[in-house]
N, C-alpha and C positions, 0 to 999 in steps of 0.2 A: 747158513748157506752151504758149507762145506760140509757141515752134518748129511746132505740129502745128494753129496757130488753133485752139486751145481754148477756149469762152468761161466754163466754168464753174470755179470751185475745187474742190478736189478736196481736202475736207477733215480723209478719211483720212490725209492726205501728214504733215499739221498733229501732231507729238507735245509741242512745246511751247507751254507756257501765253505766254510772252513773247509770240511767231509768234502765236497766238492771239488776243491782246489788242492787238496792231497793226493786223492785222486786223479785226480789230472796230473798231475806232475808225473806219478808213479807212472801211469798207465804212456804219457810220451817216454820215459826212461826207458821200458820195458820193450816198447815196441820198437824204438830205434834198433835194436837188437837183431830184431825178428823180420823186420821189412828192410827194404833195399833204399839209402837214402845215402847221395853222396857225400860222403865224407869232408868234412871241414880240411881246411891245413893244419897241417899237425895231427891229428888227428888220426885215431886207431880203432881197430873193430874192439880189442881188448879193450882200451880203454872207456867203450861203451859197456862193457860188461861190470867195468870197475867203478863207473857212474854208480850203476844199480846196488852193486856191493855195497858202496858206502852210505848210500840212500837209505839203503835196509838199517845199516847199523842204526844212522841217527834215528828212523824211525821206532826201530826198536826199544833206543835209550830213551826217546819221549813217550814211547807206549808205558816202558816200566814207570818212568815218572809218574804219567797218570795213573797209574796203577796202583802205585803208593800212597798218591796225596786225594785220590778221591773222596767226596764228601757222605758218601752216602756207606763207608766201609764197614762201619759199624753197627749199621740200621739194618743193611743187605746184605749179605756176607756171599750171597748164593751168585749174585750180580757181580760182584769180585773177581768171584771163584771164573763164571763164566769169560770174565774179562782175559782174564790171565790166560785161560784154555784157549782164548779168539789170539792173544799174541803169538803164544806157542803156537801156532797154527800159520801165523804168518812167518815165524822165525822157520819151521821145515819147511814150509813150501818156497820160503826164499834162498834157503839153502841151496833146494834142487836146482832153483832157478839159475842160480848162479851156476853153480857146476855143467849145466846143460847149456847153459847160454855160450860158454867158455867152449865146451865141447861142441856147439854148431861153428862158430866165429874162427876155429880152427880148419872147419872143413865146410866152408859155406856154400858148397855145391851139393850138399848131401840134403836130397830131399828129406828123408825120415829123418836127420837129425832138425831140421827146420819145425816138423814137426811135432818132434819132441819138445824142444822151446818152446816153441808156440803155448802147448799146451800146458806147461809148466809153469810160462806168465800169463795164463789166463786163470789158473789155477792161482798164483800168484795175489794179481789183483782180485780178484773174487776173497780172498784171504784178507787184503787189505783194508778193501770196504765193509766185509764184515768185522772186522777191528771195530774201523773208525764210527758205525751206523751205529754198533753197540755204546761203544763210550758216550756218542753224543745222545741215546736214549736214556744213557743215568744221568748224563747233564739233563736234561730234561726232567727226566724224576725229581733231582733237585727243587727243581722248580715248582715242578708239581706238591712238593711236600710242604711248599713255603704259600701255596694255595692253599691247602688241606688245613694249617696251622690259624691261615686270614681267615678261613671261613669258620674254625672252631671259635676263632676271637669273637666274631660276629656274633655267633648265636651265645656265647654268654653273654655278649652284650645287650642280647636281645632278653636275656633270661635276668639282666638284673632288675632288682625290683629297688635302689634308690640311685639319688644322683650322685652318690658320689663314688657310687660300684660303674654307672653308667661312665663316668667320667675318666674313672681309671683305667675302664675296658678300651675308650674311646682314643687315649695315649697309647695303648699296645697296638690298637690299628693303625692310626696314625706311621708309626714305627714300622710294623709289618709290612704298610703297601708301601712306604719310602725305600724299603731295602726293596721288595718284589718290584718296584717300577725301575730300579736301575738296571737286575737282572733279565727283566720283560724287554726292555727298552734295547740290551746287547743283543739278545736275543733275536729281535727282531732285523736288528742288520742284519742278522748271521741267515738269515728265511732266505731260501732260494725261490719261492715261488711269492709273488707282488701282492695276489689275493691273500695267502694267509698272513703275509704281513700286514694289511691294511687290516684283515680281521682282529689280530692281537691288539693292534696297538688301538684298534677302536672300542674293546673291551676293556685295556688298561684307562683307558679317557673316562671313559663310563665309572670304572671303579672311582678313579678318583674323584668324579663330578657326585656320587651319588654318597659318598663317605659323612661327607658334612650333612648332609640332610639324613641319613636316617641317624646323626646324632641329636640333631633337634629334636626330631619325631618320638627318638625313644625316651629324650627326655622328659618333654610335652605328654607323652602318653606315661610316665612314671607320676609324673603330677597331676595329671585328668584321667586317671583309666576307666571312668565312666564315662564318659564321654566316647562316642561311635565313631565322630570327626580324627579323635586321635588316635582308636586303633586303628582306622581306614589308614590313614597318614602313615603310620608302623608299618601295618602290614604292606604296602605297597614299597614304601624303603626297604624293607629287607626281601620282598622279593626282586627289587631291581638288582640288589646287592647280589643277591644269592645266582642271578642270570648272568651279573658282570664275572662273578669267581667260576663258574660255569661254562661261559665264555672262552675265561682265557685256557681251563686244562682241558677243553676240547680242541684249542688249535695246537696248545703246545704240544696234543699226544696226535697232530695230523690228523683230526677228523673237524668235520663241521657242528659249528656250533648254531642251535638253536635260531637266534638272529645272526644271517649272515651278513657283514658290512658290503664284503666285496657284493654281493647277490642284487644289492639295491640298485649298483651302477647300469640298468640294461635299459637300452634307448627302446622309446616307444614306439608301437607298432606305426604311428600316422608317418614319423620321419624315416622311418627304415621304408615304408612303402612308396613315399617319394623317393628318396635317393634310388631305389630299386628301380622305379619307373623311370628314372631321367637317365640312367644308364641303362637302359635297353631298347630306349626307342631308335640310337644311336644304332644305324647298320652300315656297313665296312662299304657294303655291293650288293648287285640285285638279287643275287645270288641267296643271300642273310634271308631275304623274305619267303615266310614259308604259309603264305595265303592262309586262310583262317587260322594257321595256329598262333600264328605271331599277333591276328588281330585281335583274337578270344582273349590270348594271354596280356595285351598293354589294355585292352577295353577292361577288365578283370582290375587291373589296375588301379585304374584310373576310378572307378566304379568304388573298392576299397580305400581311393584316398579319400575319394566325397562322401563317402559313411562317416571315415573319422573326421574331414572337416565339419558334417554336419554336427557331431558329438559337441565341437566347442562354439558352434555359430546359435544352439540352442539351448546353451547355456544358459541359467538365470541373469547373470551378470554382463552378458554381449548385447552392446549399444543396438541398437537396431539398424541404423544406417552401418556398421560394421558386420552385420547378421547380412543385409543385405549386400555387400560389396562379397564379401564369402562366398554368396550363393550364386553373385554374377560371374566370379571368376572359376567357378566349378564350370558353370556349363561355357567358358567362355576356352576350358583346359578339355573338356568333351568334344567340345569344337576342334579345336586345334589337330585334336589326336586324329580326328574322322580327316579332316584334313590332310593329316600326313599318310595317314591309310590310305588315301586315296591315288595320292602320288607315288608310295608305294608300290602299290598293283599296276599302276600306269609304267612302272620300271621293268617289270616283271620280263624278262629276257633281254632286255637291252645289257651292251658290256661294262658300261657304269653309267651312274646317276647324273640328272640334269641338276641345274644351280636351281630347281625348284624343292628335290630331296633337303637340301641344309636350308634351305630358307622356310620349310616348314618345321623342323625340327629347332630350329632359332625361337622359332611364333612359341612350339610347345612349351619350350624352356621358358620364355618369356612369360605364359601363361603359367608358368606351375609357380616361376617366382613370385609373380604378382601374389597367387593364391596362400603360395606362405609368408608372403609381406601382411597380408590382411591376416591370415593364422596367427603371426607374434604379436600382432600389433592388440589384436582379442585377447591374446594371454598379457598382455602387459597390461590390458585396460584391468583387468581381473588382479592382476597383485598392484596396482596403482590403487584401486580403492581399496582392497583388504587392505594393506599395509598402510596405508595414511597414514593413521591414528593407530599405534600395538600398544600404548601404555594407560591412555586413560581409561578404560574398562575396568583395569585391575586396579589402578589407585582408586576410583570412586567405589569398588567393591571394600577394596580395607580402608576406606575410611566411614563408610557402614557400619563395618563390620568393628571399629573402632568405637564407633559411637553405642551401640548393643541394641539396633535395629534391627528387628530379628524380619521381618514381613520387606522392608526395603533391602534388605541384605540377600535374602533369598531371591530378591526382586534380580537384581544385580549379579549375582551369582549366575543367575539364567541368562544377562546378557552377557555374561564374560565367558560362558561355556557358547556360545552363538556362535560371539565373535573369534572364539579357539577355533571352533569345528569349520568356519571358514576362512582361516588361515590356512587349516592342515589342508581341506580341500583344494583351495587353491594354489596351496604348494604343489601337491601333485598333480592338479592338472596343469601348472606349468612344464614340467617333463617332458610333455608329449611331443613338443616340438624341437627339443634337445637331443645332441648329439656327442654332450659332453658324460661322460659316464661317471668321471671322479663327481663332477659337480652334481649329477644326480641323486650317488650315493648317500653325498651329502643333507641332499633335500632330502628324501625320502627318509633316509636317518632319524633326522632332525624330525619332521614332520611326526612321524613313530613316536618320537620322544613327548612329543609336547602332546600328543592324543591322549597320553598314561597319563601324563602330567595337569592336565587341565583339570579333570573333576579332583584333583586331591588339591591343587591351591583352592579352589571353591572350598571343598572340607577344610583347611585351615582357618578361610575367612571365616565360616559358620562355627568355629571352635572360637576363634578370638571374639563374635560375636558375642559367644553363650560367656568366655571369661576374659571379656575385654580390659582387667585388669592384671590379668596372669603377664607375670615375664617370661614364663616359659611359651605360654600361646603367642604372645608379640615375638618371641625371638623363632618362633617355627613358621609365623608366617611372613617374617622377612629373609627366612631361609626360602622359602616358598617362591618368593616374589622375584629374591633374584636370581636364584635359578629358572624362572620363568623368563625375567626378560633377555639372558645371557643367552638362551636357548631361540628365541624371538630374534635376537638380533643375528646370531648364525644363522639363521635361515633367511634372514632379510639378505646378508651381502650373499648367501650360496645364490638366491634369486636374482640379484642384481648381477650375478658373476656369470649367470647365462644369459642376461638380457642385453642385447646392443646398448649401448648409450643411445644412439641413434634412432630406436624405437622407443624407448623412456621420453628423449624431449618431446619427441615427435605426440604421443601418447601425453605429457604433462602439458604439455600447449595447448590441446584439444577439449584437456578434461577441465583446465582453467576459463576456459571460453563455455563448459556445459555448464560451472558455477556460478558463471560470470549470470549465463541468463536466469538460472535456477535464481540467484539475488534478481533482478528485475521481477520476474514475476513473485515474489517474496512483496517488493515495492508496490506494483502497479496492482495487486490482487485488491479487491472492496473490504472493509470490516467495517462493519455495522454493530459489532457489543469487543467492550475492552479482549474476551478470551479471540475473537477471531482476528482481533490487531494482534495478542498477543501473539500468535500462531504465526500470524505475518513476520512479527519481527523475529522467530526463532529461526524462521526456512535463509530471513536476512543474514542474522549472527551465524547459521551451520556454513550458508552457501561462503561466506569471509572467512570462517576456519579453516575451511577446507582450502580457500587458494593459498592462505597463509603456511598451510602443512605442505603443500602441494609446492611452494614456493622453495622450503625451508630444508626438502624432502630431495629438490633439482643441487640447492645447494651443498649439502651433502656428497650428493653421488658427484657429481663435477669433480668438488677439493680431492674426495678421493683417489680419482682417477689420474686429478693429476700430480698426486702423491706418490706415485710408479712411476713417475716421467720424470726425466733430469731437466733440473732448472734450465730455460733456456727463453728468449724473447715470447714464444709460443704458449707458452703453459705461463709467464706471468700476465699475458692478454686473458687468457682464459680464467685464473684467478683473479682480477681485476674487475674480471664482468663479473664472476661470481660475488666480490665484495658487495658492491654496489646493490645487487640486488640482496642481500645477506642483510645489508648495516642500512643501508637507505630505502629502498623502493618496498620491502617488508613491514619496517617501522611505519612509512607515512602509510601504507595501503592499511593497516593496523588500525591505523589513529583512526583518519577520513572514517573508515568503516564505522568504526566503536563510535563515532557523533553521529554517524547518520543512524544506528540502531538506537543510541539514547533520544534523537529528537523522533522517529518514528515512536518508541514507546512512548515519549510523554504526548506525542501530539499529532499522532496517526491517524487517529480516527475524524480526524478534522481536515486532513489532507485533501483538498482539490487536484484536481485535474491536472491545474497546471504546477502547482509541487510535488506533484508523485514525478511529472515530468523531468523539474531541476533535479529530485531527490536520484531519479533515476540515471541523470546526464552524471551528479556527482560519482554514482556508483559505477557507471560504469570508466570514467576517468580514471579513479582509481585503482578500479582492475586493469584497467589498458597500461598501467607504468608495472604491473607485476608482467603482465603478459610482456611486453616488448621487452622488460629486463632478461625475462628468460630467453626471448626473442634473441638476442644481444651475444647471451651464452651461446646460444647455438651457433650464432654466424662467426663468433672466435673461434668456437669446434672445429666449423669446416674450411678454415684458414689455408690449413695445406692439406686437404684431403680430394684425391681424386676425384672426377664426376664421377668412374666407374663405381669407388666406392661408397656412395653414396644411392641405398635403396629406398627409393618413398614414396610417399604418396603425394597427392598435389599441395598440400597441405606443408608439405618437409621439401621444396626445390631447394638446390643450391641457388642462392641468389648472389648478386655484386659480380662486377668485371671479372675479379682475380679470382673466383669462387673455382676452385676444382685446380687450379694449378700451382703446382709445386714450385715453381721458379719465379712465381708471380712479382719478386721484387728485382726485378730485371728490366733494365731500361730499353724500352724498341721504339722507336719514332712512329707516329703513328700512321705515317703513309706505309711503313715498313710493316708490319703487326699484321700479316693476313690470319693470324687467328684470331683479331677481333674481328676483321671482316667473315671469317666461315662461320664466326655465330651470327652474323647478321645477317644468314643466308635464308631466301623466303621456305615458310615454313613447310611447302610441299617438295622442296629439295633437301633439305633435315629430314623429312621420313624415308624419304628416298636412300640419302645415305646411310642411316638405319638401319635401312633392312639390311644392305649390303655388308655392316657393319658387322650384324647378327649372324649372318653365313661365317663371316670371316670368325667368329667365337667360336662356332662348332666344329672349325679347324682346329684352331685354339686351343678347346675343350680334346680333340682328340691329339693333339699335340704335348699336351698336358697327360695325355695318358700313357702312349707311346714313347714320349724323350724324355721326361722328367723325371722318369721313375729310375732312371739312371744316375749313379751319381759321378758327380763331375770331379773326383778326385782320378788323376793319374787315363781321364779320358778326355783327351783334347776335341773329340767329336760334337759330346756331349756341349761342351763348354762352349764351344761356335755355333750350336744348333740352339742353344738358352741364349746368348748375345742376338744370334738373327731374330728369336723371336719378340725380343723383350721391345729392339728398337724400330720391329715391323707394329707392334705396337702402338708403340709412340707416337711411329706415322699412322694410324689410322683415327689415334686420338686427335689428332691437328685437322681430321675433317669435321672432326663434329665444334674445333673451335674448342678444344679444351688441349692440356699435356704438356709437355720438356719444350716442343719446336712451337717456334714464334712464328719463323720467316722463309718464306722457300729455301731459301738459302740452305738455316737448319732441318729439312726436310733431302737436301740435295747431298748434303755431307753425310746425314744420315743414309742415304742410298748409298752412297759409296764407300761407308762403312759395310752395309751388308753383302754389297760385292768384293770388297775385300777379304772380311769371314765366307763368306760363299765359297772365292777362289781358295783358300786353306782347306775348307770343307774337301773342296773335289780331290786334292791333293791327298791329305789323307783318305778318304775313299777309296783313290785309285792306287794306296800303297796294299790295301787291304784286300782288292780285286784281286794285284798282281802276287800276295800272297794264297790268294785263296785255290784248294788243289781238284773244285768242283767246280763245273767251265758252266753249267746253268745259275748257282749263284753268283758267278762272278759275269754272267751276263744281265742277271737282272739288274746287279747295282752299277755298272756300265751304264744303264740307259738311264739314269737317272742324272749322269753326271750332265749332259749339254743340256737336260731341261734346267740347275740350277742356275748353269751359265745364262742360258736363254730370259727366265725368269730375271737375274740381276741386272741384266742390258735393259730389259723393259724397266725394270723399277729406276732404271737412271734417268730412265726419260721420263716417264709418270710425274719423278718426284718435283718436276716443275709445277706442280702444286701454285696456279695465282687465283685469288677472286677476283673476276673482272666489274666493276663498276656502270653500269648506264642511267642516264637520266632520262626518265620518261615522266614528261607534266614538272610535277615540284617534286616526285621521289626520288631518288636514288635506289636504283634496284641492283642488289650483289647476286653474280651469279659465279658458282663455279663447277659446276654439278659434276659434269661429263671428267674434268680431270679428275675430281676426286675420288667420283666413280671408278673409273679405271687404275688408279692407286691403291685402291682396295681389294679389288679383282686382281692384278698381281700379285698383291702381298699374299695372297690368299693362297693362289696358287704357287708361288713362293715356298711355302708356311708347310706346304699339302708333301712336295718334295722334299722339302727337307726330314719328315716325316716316313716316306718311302726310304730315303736315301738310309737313314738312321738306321731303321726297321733292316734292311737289305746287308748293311756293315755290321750290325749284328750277326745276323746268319751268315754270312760268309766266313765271320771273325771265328766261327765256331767249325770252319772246315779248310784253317788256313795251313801251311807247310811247314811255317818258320813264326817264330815268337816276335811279335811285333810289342811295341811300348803302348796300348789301347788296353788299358784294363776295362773289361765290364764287371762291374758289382752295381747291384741294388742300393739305390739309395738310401740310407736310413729314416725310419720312419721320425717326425718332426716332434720333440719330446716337450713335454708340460714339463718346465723346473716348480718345483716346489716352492720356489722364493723367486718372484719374478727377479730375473738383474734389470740394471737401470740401463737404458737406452739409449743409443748414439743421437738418434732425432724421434721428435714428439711425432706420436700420430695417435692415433683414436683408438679405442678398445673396439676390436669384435667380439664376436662370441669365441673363436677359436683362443683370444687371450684371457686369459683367468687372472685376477688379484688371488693370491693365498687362503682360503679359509683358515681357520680357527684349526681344523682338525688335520689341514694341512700342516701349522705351524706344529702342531702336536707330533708330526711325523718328519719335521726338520730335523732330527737327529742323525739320519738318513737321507744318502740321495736315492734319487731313483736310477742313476745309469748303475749303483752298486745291485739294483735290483735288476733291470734289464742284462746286465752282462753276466749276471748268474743265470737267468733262463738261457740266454746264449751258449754258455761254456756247457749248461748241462747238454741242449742239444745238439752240439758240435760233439760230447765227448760219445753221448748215443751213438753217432754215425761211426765216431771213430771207429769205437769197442767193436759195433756189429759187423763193420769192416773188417779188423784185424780178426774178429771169432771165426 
């Protein structure tokens, strides 16, 4: 840098946090100096001169120390040499620094001496950083040479010709990647940027996963080298070897490696094109609508999402009745849009929107969700049948392959490369509707892997076939096998890590009821010769496998989920059902089954009419105690789960009284409980207040965009504007008969908490008016202050919230319509002000006279920890929550905020440096 009188840092150069943080420090010393900052007590402009002085030394004393003990002094001497010339360099240039800094601080009105300093710490730090970028590129070398050394290990190892040269090479790797995986491993904390951290440390995984297998391989091929099976098996282990050592001196020297980890995480086109859609249809005022452009561009859309709906609704794999429900809610989302276009243009110079603009925009949203409720519920049906069964393919291939069945082996072979190619498939088309990027990385990783991997387990079975006696072929294809199913089962939870629970049961419910009848028609089908009973009884025995995997499959994913959730009454309900169906309702539905398959084999063909009948009443009994056990599961899931949270199909309601509320073990008398009365409201007043409901979301929705993205530390605005909304909520939830408020009562308290927060609200407002020194922003947020007051008078009276009672004939008819209609409609408009209000205290906040206590900062984005922590109360996995993968745990060495707050520091120091240059 100094070589070329560079004055600035360049700090792309910068990969490590250490370099980074030195840096930084330097670069605040230096410029305290140079800029105007009020002085602490005590405190001297000298004695900021004398900060830097001593700064230098110790820097210095640590430069010569690395200078001295570095590793590579004797390999490089020219890299030494260079280092030393980088210290000396910082040692004059902080000379000057000082002397000139001492010389402005005496005379700190003197423009040219300001100058002079300036340019002397920028000189300065541009010195520093070239220091520390140099030293950290021979620490890097280091490393690099301890690659250089693994990879010359490899290839003798690849060059030895018996076992016990293989064996001895196989201890020096061993060795070699234990030391390199602890310097990879520092290393990696030290990465200021997240991507190439996740690339190293996914190339260190690699290394070590593929170490043991090409020691199998090259021993198996020092014993068989005729054989094709075991050079295939070699050669593919020492090319994965040779990609993994490849890997990692492509990130460590900052460049991209061949397979990039981080490259895999990028969400697919179908969910970026929805979210793009659902945020645009969304317009502020009439004004937004720009007549065909805005149509071409959401119809353009909408058009683009029903291309990639139709990719997965023509799937080989999509049920037909879920083919069809896809294809209704496309043009049911076509509808909708033409819909809101329409109302749109019907706006078109008016000064804002009727309550017909949000209520079509509700219908869209409505419609788009439905269409990706049926979109996950088609990708769940597709990794619900791949994944059933991952292991028996490959155990009846090596026990073929055992037995030296060369024509059944190859048989087998071919179905276990089938059943790979639609694993990996169907891992990837699960993606498409994800918007998790770690968990993608994963899948598609994983996926990648097991594609290399499949035809070389086949080539080991076909090797142990040919020398089903060999130990070295047994011990390579049990190297094989469990590297196969370790790699199978990461991809199994990275899959379940983006799939709801919610869509799994929903999905395992459905697909036990397709088995259920696939078994009857198994029963009820005619055979006329022993092979077409046979035939019979095998569709019997698959369609009983299958609910038993399917069973065994709900109980798994359950225990695990609720292995992340701290003990509590909740989660031992929900283990308890799980038992049950685990130890009992699997076993008997096992048994039942396996005697109805043995008396159909021996006496099927003699079966009448009316014992296919019994045979069929047993069969299906016995699936009805698998199905309601899972049944059972589910209804403990939704114990304390909101209605809102809860997306499904008619197939998945929440059912039972307390179903959807949180408080549901709360005693209210039952003349008292008007939210059991608003669900007993007739059903053309529940869509009623629906739709009304649906408007009030796309406030909501824009409330959500506007207020929340604020964070609530040290801004009391924020914080009263997140209280009003949460318990204008609440009351909207007690019309639909669901939520926290039971009783008018709590409905009435509830409003006068929001006029409470309200009145604080105006208060601060109008402290921010009366500071603000632009008389139009402080008129606009003026006028919003009597609409909050006005709004919380109305919500006092609204929240008399009764359902009135009539008897007409023998019913009992509930009505409450009109109030609850009208509770909605304020809170709405409510909801909408406190949104302007917000919006307006912002902007004024940014043209006020005097410093008020209302910090604005951006809230921080909501971060994935690496190791979930344990929770205060249970509640359900979304997709936004992740269990750990495997390759996560791999990367527990590290947190992620040590990676976050290094991109931070480096682009705060960016702003700094081009600031002060």
């Amino acid at each position: 840098m100094h070589a070329n009188g560079d004055t600035e840092i360049n700090f792309n150069r910068i990969r490590s946090k250490a370099v980074l943080k030195q840096v930084t420090q330097m670069i605040n010393e230096v410029t305290n100096i140079t800029e105007t900052f009020p002085l602490a007590q005590g405190q001297t402009a000298e004695g900021l001169v004398d900060t830097v002085d001593a700064a230098l030394v110790n820097f210095l004393e640590s430069g010569h120390f690395v200078v001295s003990k570095c590793p590579i002094a004797n390999k490089d001497p020219r890299s030494i040499e260079a280092l030393r010339e980088a210290l000396r360099f910082v040692q004059d240039t902080g000379q000057i620094m000082v002397q000139r800094g001492r010389d402005f601080v005496r005379d700190s009105t003197s423009t040219e001496k300001r100058k002079v300093a300036t340019l002397s710490g920028r000189s300065l730090l541009v010195a520093v950083a070239e220091f520390l970028i140099l030293a950290d590129s021979i620490d890097v070398k280091s490393i690099v040479d301890k690659v250089d050394e693994l990879r010359d290990t490899v290839h003798r190892m690849l060059e030895a010709d018996s076992k016990i040269e293989v064996d001895e090479q196989y201890k020096i790797l061993v060795s070699l990647i234990e030391e390199l995986d602890i310097t990879v491993r520092r290393r990696a904390v030290d990465l200021v940027k997240p991507n190439q951290r996740d690339d190293l440390l996914a190339a260190r995984s690699a290394l070590r996963q593929i170490a043991p297998l090409l020691y199998t391989s090259q021993r198996t091929f020092v014993r068989h080298p005729e054989h094709e099976e075991a050079q295939k098996n070699r050669a593919y282990t020492a090319k994965e070897m040779n990609s993994a050592l490849n890997a990692l001196e492509a990130v460590l020297n900052g460049q991209q490696p061949e397979i990039i980890f981080s490259e895999y995480g990028r969400i697919g086109d179908l969910i970026d094109k929805i979210e793009t859609f659902q945020n645009k249809i969304e317009l502020e005022r009439p004004g937004d609508y720009k007549g065909h452009l805005t149509r071409r561009e959401l119809e353009g859309l909408v058009e683009e999402i029903v291309s990639g709906s139709a990719s997965i609704a023509d799937s080989g794999s999509t049920r037909d009745t879920r083919k069809q429900k896809i294809v209704d809610e496309c043009n049911n989302l076509r509808q909708a849009l033409q819909d809101l276009l329409s109302e749109y243009e019907k706006s078109v110079g008016q000064r804002q929107f009727t309550d017909d603009i949000p209520l079509g925009i509700a219908q869209v949203h409505k419609r788009t969700k439905d269409l990706r409720r049926h979109l996950r519920r088609a990708i769940v049906d597709h990794i619900s049948d791949a994944f059933l069964d991952t292991r028996t393919f490959l155990i009846l291939l090596i026990e073929s392959a055992k037995e030296g069945h060369e024509e059944n082996t190859k048989y087998r072979a071919q179905m276990f490369q089938e059943h790979a190619n639609e694993i990996v498939e169907v891992a990837r088309f699960s993606c498409q509707l994800s918007a998790d990027k770690e968990g993608i990385s994963v899948i598609q990783l994983t996926a990648s892997q097991l594609e290399r991997l499949a035809p070389q387990v086949s080539q080991a079975a076909l090797l142990l076939c040919a020398e089903p006696s060999s130990k070295q072929a047994q011990e390579n294809m049990e190297s094989y096998k469990n590297m196969w199913f370790e790699k199978v089962g990461l991809l199994t939870t990275a899959l379940d890590n983006i799939t709801t629970l919610d869509d799994f049961l929903a999905v395992s419910e459905a697909h036990i009821v397709e088995d259920c009848e696939r078994g009857i028609k198994g029963i009820l089908e005619n055979a006329s010769t022993p092979e077409e009973n046979a035939a019979n009884c095998g569709v019997v025995d698959c369609a009983a496998g299958s609910i038993r995997g399917r069973a065994l499959r709900v109980c798994d994913v359950v225990d695990a989920e609720m292995d992340f959730l701290r003990n509590s009454e909740y989660t031992e309900t929900v283990k308890q059902a799980v038992k049950i169906l685990r130890t009992q309702r699997v076993d008997e539905f096992a048994e039942r089954a396996s005697n109805l398959a043995y008396r159909q084999e021996a006496t099927g063909l003699t079966w009448d009419a009316d014992q296919k009948d019994n045979e069929m009443n047993e069969f299906i009994n016995a699936c009805t105690l698998v199905h309601d056990a899972v049944k059972d599961i589910r209804h403990a899931l939704l114990m304390n789960r909101s209605m809102n949270d809860v997306d499904s199909d008619v197939e998945y309601e929440v059912e039972g009284p307390n179903a959807g509320n949180s408080d549901a073990n709360r005693t209210i008398p039952e003349q008292e409980n008007q939210q059991n009365l608003m669900r007993r409201l007739p059903e053309e007043e529940k869509q009623k207040i629906q739709a009304q409901i649906d408007i009030f979301r796309v406030t909501q929705n824009r409330f959500e965009r506007e207020v929340a993205k604020w964070d609530e530390t040290g801004n009391d605005i924020i914080t009263l504007a997140n209280n009003m909304c949460k318990i204008m909520m609440s009351m909207t939830e007690f019309t639909r008969g669901c939520g926290p408020l039971k009783t008018t009562m709590d409905v009435i308290r509830a409003a006068q908490e929001i006029s409470l927060n309200g009145s604080k609200l105006n208060v601060l407002a109008k402290q921010i008016s009366d500071a603000s020194v632009d008389s139009r922003t402080k008129e606009d947020l003026l006028s919003y202050l009597p609409k909050i007051t006005l709004y919380c008078q109305q919500l006092n009276i609204c929240s008399k919230v009764k359902a009135d009672i009539t008897q007409i004939g023998n019913e009992m008819v509930v009505s409450a319509l009109d109030s609850a209609m009208s509770l909605i409609q304020t809170a709405r408009n409510l909801l909408d002000t406190v949104v302007q209000t917000v919006k307006a205290a912002y902007i004024a906040s940014t043209k006020i006279g005097r410093k008020l206590n209302i910090e604005w900062r951006m809230a921080p984005p909501k971060k994935q920890p690496l190791v979930r922590p344990q929770k205060n109360s249970a509640i359900i996995r979304r997709a936004s929550e992740r269990r750990p993968l495997q390759p996560a745990k791999v990367l527990a060495e590290f947190t992620r905020n040590d990676i976050e707050s290094g991109d931070f520091e480096l682009n705060n120091q960016k702003r700094r440096v081009n600031g002060y240059s």
